[in-house]
N, CA, C and O atoms as a printed pandas DataFrame, in Angstrom:
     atom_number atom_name residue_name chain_id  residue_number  x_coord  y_coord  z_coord
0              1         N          UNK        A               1 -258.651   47.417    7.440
1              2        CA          UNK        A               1 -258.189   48.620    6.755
2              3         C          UNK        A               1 -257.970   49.770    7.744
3              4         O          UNK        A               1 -257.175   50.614    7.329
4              5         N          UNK        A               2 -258.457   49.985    8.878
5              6        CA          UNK        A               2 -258.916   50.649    9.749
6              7         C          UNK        A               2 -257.199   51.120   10.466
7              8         O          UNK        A               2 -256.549   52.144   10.677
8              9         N          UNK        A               3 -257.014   49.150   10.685
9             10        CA          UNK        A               3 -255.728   49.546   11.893
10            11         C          UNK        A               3 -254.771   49.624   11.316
11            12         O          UNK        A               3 -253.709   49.688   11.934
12            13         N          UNK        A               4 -254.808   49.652    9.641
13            14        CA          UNK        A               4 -253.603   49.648    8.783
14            15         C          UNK        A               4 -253.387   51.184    8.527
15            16         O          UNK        A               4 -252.240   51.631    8.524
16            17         N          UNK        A               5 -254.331   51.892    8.341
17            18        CA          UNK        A               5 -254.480   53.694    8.242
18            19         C          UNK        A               5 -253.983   53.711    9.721
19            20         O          UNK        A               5 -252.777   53.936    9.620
20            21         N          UNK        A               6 -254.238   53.610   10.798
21            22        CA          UNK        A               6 -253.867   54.345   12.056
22            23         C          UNK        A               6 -252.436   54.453   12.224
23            24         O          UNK        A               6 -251.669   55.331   12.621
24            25         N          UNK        A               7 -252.283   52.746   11.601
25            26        CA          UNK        A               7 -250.649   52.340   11.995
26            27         C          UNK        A               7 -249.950   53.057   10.863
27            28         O          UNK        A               7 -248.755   53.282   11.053
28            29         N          UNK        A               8 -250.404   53.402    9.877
29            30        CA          UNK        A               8 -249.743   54.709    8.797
30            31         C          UNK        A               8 -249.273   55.958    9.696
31            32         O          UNK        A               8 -248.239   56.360   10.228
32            33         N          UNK        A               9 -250.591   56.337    9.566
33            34        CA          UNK        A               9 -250.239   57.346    9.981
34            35         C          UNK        A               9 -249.580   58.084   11.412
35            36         O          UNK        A               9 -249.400   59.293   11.555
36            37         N          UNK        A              10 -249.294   57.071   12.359
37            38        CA          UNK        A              10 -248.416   56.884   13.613
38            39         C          UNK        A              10 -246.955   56.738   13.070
39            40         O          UNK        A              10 -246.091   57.545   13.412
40            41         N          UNK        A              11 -246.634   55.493   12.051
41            42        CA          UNK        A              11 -245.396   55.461   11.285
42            43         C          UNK        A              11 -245.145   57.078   10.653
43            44         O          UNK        A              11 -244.102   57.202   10.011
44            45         N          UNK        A              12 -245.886   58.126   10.767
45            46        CA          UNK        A              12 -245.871   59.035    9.592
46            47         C          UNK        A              12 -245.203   60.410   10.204
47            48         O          UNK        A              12 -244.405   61.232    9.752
48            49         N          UNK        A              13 -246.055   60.239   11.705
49            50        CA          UNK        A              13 -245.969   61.440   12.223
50            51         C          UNK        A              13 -244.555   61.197   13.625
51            52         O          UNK        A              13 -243.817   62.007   14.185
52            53         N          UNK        A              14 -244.737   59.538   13.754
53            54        CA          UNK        A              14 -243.331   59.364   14.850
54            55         C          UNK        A              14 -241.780   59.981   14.538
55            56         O          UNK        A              14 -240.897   60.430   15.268
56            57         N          UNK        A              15 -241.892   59.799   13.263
57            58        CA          UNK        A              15 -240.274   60.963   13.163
58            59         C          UNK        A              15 -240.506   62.577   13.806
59            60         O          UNK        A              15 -239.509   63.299   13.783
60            61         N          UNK        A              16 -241.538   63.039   14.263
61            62        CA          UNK        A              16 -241.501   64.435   14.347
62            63         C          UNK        A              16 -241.319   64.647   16.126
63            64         O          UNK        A              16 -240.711   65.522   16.742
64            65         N          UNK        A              17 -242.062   63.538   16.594
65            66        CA          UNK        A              17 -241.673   63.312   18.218
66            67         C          UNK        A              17 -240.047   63.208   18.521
67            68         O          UNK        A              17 -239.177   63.143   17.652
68            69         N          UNK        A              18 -239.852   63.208   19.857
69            70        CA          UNK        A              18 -238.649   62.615   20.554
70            71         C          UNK        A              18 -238.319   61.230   20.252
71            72         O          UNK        A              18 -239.254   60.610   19.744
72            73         N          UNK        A              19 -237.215   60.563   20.432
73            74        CA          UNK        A              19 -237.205   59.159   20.073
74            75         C          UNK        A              19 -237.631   58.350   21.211
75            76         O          UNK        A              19 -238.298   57.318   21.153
76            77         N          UNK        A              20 -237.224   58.863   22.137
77            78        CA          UNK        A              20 -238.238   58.066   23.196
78            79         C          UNK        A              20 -239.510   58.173   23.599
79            80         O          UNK        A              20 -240.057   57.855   24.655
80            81         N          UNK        A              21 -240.063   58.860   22.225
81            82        CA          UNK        A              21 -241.907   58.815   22.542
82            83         C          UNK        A              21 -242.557   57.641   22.832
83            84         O          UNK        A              21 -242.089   56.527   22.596
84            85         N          UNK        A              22 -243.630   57.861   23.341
85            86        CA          UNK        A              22 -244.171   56.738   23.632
86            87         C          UNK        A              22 -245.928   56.820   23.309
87            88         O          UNK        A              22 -246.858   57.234   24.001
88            89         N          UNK        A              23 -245.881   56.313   22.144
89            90        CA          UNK        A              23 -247.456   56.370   21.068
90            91         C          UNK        A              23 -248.247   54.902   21.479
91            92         O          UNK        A              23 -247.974   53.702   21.507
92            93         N          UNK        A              24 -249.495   55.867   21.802
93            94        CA          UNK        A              24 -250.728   54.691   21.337
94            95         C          UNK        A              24 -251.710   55.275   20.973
95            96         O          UNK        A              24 -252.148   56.405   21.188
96            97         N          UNK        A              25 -252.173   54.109   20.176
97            98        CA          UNK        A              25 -253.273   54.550   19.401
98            99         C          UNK        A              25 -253.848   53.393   19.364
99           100         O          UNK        A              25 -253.401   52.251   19.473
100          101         N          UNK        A              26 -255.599   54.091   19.088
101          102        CA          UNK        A              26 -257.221   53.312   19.094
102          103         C          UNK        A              26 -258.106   54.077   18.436
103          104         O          UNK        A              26 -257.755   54.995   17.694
104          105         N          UNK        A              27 -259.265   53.769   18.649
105          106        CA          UNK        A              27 -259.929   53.776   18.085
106          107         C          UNK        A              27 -261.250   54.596   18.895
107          108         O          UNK        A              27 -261.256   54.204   20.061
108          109         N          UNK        A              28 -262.150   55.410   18.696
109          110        CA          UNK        A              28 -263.463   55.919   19.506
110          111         C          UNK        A              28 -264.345   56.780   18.769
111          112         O          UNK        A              28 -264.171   57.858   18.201
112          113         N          UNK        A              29 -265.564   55.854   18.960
113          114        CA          UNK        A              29 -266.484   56.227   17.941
114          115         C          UNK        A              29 -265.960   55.799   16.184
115          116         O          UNK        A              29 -265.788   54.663   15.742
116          117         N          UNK        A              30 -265.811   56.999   15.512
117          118        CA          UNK        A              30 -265.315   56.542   14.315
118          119         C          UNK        A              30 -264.310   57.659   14.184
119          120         O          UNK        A              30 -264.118   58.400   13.220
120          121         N          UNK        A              31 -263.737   57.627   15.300
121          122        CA          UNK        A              31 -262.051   58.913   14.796
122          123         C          UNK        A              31 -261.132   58.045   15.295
123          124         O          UNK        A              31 -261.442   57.234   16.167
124          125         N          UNK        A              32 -260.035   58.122   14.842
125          126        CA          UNK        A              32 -258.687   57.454   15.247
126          127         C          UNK        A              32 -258.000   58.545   16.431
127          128         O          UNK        A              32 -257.875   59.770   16.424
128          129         N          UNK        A              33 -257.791   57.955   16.990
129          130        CA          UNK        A              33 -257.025   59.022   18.450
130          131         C          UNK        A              33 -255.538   58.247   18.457
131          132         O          UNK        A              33 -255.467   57.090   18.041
132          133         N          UNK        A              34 -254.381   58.939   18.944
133          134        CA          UNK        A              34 -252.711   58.932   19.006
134          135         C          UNK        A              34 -252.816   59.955   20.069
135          136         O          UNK        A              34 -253.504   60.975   20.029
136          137         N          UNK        A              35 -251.868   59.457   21.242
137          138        CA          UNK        A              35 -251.671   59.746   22.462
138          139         C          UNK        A              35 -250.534   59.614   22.599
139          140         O          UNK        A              35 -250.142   58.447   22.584
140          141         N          UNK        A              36 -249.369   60.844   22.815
141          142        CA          UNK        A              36 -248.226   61.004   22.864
142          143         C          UNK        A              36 -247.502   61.691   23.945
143          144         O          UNK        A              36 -247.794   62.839   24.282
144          145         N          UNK        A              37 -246.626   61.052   24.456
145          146        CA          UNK        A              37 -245.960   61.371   25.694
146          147         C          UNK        A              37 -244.644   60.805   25.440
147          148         O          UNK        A              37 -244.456   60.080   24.463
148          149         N          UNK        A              38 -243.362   61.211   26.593
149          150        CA          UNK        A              38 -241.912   60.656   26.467
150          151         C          UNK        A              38 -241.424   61.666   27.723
151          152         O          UNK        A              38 -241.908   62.726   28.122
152          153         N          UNK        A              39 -240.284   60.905   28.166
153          154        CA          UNK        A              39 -239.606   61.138   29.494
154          155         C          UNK        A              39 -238.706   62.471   28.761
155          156         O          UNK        A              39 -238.054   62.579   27.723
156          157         N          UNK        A              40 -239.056   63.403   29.901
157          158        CA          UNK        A              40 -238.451   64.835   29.704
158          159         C          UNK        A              40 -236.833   64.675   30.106
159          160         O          UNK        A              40 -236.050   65.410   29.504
160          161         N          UNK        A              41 -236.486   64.064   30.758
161          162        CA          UNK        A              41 -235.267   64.139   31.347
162          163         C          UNK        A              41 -234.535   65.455   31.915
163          164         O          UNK        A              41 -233.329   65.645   32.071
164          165         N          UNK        A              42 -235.445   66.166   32.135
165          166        CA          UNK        A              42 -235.159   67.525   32.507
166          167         C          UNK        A              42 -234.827   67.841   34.255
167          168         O          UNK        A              42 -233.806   68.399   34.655
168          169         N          UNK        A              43 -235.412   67.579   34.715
169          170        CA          UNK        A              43 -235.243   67.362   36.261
170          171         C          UNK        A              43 -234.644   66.244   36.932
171          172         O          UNK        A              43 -235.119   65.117   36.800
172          173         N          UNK        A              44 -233.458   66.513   37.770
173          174        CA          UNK        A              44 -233.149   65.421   38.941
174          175         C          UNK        A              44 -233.451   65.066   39.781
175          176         O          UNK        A              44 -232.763   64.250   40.394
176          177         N          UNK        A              45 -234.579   65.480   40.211
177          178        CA          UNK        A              45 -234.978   65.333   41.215
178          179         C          UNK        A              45 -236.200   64.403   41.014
179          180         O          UNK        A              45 -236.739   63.763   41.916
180          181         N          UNK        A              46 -236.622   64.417   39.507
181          182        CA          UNK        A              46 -237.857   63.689   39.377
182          183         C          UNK        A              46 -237.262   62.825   37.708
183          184         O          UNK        A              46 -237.641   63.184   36.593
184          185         N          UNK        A              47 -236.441   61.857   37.939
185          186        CA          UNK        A              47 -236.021   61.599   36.925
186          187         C          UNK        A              47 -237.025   60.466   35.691
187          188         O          UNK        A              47 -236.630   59.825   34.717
188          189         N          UNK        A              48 -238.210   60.599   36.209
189          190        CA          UNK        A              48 -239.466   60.047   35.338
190          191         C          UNK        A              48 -240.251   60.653   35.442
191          192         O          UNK        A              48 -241.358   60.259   35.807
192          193         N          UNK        A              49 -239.859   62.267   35.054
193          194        CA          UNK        A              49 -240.766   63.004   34.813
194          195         C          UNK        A              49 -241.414   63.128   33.207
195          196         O          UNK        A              49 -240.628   63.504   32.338
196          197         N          UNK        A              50 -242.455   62.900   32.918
197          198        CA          UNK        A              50 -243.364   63.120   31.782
198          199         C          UNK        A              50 -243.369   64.175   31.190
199          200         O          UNK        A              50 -243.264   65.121   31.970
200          201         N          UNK        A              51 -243.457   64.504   29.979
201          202        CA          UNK        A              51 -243.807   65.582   29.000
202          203         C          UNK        A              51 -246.027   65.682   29.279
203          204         O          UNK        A              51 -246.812   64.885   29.792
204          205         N          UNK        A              52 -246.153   66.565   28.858
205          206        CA          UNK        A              52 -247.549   66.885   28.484
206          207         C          UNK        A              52 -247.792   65.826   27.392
207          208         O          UNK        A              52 -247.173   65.557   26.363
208          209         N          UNK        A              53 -248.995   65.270   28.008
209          210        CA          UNK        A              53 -249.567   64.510   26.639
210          211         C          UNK        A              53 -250.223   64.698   25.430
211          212         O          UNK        A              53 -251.436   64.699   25.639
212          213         N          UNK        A              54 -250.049   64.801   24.667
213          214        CA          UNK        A              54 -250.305   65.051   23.055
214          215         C          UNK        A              54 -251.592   64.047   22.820
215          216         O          UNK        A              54 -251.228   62.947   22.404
216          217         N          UNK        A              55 -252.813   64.162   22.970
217          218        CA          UNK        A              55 -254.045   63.888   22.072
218          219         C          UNK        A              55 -254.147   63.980   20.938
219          220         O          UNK        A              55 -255.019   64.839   20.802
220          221         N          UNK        A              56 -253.709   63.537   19.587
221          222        CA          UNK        A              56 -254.114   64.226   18.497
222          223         C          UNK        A              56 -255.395   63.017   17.944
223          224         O          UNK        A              56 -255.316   61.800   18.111
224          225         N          UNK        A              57 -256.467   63.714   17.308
225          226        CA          UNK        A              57 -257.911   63.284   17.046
226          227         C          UNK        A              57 -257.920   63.046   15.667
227          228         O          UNK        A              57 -257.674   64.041   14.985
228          229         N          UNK        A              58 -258.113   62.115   15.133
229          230        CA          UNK        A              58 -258.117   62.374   13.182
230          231         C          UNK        A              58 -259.627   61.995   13.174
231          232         O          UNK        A              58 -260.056   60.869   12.922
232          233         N          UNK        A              59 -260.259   62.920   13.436
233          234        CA          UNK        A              59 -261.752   63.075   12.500
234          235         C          UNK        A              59 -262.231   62.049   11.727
235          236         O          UNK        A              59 -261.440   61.424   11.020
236          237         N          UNK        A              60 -263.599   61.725   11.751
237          238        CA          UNK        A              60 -263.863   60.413   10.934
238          239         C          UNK        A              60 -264.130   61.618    9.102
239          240         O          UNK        A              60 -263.749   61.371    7.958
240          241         N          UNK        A              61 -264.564   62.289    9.409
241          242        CA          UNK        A              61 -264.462   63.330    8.153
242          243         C          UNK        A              61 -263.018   63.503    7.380
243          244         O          UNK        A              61 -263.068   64.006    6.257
244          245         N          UNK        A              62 -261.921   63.176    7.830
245          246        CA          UNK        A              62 -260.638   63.548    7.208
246          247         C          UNK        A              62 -260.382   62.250    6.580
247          248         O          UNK        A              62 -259.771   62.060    5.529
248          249         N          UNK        A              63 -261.260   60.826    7.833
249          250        CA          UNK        A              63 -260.653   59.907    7.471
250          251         C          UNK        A              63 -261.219   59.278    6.389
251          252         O          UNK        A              63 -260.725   58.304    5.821
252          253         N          UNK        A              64 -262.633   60.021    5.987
253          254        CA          UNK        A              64 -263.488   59.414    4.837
254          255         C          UNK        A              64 -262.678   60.158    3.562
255          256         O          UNK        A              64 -262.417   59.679    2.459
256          257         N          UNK        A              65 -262.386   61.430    4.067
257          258        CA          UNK        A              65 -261.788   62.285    2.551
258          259         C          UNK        A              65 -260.353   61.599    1.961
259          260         O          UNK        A              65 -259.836   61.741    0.854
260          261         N          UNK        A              66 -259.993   60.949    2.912
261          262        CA          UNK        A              66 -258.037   60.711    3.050
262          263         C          UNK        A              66 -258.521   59.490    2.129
263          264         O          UNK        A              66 -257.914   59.482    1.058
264          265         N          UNK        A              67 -259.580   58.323    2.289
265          266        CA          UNK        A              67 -260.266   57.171    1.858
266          267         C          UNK        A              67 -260.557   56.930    0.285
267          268         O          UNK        A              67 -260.499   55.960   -0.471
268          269         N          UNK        A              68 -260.963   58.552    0.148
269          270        CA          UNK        A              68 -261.681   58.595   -1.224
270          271         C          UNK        A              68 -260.543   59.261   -2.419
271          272         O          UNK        A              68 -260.884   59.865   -3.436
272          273         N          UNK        A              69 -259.551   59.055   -2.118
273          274        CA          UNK        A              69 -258.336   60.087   -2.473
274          275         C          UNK        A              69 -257.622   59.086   -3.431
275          276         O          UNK        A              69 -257.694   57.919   -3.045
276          277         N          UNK        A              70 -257.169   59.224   -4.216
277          278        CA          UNK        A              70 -256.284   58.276   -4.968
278          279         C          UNK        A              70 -254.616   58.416   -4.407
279          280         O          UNK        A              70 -254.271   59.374   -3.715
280          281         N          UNK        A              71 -253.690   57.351   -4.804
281          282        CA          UNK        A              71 -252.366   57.311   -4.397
282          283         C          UNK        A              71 -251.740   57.990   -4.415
283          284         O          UNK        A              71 -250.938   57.811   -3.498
284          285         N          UNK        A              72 -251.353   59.504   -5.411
285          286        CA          UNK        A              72 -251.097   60.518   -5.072
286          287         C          UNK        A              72 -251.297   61.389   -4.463
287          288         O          UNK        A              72 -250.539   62.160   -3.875
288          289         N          UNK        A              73 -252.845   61.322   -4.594
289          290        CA          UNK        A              73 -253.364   62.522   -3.473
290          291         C          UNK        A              73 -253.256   62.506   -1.761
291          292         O          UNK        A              73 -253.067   63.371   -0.906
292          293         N          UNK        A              74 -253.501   60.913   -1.753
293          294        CA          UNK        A              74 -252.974   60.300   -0.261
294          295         C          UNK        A              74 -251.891   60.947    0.073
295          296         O          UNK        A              74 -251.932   61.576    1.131
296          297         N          UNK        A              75 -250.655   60.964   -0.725
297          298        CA          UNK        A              75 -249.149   61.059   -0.268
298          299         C          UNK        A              75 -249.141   62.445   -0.361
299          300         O          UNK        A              75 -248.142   62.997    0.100
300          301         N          UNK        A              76 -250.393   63.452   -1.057
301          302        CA          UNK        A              76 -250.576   64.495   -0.665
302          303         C          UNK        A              76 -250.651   65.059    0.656
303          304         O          UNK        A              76 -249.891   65.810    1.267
304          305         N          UNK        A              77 -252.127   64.336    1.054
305          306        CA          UNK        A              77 -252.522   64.312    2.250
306          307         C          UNK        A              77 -252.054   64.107    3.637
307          308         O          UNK        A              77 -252.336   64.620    4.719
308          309         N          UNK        A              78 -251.021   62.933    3.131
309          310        CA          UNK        A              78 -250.241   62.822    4.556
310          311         C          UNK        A              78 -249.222   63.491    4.502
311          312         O          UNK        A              78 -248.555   63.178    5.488
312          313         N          UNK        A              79 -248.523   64.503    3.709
313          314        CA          UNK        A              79 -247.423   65.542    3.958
314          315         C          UNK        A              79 -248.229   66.553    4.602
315          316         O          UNK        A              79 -247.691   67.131    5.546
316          317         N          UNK        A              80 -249.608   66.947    4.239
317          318        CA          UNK        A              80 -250.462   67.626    4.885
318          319         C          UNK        A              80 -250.317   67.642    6.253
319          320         O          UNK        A              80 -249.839   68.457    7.042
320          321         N          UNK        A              81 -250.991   66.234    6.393
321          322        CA          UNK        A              81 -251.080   65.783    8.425
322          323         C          UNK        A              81 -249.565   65.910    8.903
323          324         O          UNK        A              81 -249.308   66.795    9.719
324          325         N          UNK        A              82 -248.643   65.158    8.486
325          326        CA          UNK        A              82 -246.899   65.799    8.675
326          327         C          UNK        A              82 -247.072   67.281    8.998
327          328         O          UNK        A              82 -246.899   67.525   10.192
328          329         N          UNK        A              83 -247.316   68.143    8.369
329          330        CA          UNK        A              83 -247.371   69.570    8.260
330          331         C          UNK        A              83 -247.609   70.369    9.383
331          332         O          UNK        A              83 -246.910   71.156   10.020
332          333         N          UNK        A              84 -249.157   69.844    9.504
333          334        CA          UNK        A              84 -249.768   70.239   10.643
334          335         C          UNK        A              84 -249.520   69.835   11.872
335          336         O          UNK        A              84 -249.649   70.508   12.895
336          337         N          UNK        A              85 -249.136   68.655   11.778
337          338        CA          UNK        A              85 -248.429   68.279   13.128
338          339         C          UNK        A              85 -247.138   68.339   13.627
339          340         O          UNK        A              85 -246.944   67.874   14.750
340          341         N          UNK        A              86 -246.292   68.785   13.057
341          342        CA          UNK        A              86 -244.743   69.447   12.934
342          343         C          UNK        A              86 -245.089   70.871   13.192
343          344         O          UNK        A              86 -244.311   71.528   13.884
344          345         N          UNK        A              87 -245.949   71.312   12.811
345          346        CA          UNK        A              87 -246.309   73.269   12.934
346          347         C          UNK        A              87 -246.729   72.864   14.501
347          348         O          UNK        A              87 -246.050   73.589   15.228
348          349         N          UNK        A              88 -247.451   72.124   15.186
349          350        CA          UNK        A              88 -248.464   71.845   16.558
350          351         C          UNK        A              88 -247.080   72.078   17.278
351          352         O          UNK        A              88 -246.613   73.046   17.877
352          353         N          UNK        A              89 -246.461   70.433   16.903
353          354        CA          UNK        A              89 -245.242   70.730   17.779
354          355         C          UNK        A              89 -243.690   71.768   18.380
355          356         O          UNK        A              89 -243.190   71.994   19.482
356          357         N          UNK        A              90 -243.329   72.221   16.754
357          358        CA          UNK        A              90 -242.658   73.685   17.221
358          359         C          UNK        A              90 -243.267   74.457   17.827
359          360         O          UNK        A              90 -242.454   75.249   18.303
360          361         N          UNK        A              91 -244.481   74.774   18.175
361          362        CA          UNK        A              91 -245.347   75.522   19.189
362          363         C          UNK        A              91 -245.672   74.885   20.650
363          364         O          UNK        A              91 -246.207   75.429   21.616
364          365         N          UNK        A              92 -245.228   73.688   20.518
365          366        CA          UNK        A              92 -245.584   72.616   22.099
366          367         C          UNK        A              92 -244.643   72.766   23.325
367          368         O          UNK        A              92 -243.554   72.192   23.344
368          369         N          UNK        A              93 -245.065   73.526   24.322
369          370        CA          UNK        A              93 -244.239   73.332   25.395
370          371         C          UNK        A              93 -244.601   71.758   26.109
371          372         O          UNK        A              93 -245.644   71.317   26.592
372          373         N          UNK        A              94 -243.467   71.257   25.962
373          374        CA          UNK        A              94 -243.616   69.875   26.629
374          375         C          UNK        A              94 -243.242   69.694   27.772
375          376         O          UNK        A              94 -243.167   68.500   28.061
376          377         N          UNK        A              95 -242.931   70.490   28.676
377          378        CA          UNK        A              95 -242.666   70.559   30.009
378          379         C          UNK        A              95 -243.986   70.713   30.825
379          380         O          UNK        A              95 -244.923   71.437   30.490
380          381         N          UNK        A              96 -243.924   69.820   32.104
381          382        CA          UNK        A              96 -245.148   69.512   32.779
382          383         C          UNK        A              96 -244.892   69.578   34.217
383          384         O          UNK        A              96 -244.409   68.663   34.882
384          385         N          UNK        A              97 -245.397   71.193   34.825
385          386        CA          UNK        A              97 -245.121   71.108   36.078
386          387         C          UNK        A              97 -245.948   71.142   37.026
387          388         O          UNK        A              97 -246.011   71.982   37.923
388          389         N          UNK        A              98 -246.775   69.998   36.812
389          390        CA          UNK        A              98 -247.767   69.588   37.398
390          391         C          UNK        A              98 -247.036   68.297   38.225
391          392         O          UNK        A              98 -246.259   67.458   37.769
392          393         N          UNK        A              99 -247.650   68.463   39.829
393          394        CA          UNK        A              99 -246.463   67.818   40.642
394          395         C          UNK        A              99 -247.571   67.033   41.713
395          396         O          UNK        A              99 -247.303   66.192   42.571
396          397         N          UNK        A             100 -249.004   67.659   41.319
397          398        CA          UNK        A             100 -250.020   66.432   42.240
398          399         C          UNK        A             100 -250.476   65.166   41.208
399          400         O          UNK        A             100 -250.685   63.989   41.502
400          401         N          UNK        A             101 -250.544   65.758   40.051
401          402        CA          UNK        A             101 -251.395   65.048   39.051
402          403         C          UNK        A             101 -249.774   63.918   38.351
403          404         O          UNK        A             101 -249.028   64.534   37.589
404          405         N          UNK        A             102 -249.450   62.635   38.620
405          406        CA          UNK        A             102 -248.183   61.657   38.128
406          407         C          UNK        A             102 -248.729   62.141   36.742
407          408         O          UNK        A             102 -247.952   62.895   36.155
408          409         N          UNK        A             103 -250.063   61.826   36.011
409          410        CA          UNK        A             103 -250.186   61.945   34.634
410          411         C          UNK        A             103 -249.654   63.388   33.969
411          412         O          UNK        A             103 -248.799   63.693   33.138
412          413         N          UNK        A             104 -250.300   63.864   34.514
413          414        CA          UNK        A             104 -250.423   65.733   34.058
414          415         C          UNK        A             104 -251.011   66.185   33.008
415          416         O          UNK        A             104 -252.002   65.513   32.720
416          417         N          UNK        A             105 -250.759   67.256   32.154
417          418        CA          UNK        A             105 -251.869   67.801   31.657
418          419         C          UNK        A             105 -252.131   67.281   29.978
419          420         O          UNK        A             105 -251.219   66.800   29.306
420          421         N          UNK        A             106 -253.048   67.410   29.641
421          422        CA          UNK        A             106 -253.140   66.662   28.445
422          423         C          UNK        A             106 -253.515   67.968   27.245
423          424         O          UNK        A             106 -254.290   68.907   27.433
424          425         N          UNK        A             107 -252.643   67.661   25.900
425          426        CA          UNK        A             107 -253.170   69.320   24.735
426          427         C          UNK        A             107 -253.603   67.916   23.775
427          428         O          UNK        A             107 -253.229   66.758   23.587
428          429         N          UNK        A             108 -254.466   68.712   23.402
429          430        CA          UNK        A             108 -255.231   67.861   22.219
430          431         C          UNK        A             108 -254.844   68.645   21.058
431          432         O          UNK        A             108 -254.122   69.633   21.194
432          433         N          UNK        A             109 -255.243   68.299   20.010
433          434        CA          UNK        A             109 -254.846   68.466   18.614
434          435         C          UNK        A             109 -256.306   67.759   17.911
435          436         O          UNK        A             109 -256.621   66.623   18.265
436          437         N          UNK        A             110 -256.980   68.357   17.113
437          438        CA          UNK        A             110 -258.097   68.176   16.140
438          439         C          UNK        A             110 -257.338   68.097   14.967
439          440         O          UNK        A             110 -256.412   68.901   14.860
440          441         N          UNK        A             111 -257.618   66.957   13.686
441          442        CA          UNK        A             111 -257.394   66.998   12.666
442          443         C          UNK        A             111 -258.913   66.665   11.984
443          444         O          UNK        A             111 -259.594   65.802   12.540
444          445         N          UNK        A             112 -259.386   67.276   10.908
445          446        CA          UNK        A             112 -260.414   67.619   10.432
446          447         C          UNK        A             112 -260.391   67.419    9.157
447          448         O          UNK        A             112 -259.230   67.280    8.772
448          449         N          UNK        A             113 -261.242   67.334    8.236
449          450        CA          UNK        A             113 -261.592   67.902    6.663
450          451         C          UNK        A             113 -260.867   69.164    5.912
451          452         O          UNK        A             113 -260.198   69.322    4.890
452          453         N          UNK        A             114 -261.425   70.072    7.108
453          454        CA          UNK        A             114 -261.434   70.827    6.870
454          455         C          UNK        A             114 -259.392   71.968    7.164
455          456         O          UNK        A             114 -258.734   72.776    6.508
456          457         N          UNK        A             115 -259.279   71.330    8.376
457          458        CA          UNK        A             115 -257.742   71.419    8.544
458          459         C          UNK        A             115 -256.958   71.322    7.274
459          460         O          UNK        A             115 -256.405   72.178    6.583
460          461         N          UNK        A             116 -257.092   69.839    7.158
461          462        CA          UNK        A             116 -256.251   69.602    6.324
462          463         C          UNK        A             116 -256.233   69.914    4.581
463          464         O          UNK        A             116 -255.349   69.944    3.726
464          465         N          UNK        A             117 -257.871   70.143    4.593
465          466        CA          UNK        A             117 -257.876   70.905    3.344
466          467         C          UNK        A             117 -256.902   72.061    3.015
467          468         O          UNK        A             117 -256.446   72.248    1.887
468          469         N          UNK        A             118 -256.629   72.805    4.077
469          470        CA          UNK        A             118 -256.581   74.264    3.787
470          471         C          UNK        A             118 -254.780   74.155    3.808
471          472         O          UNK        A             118 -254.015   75.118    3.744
472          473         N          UNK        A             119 -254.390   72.669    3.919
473          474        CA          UNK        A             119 -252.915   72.719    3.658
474          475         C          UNK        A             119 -252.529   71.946    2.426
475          476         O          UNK        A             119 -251.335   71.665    2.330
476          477         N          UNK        A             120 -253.389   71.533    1.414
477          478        CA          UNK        A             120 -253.591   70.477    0.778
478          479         C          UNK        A             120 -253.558   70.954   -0.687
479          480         O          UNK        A             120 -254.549   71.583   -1.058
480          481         N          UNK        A             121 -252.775   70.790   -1.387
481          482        CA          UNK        A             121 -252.884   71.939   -2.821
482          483         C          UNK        A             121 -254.438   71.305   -3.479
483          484         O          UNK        A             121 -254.971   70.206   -3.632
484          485         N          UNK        A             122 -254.662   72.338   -3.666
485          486        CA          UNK        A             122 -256.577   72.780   -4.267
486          487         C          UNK        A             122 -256.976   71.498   -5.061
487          488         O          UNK        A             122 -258.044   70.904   -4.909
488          489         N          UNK        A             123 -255.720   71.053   -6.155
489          490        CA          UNK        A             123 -256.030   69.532   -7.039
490          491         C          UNK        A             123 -255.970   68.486   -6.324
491          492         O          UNK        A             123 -256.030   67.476   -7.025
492          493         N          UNK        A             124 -255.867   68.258   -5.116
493          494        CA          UNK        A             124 -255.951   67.234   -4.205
494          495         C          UNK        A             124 -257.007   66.969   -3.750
495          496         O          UNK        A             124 -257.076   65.853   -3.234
496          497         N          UNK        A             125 -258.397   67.924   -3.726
497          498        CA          UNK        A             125 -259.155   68.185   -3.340
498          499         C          UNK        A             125 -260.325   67.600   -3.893
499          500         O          UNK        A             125 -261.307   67.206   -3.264
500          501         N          UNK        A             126 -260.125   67.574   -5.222
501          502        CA          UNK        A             126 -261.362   67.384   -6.002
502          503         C          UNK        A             126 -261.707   65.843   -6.611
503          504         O          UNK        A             126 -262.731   65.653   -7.266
């Protein structure tokens, strides 16, 4: 059930990336983690240059509430996580000019209970 929610919600949020993102996702402790990166194509001089990597964390707390939710409220919930992670990214500079580090810098993203409550209409909640 575990890798069927992760692989949801990766299917959920990949339309909001570049098309040449490049997602993985696992598992640590009891939160689901998605790790997102894709070739900037911005520079010639460095023509595999990387974007900043995108951490986003789904809380084992969001993932128990998302669990206990019935089929509507789910499809609540994940316009929610859509939401919040479409708002992250119009705010994401994805340019990485970090030129010792090949990886470069990494922004995390927390998704919570409590996050996603507060985008979640109130009857979804209960």
């Amino acid at each position: 059930m575990a890798e069927d929610l992760m692989d949801y919600w990766v299917r959920l949020i990949k339309p909001i990336f570049p098309t040449n993102a490049w997602i993985v996702s696992h598992f640590s402790d009891n939160d689901h983690i998605i790790q997102i990166d894709w070739n900037l194509d911005n520079n010639t001089k460095r023509s595999n240059k990387r974007s900043k990597k995108i951490q986003i964390i789904i809380k084992e707390d969001a993932i128990d509430q998302y669990l206990d939710k019935n089929k509507q409220d789910r499809e609540s919930y994940g316009d929610a996580l859509k939401q919040f992670i479409g708002e992250r990214y119009n705010h994401f500079d994805a340019d990485n000019d970090v030129l010792t580090n090949r990886y470069g810098r990494m922004e995390t993203w927390f998704v919570s209970k409590a996050i996603l409550s507060t985008l979640t209409p109130s009857h979804s909640l209960m």
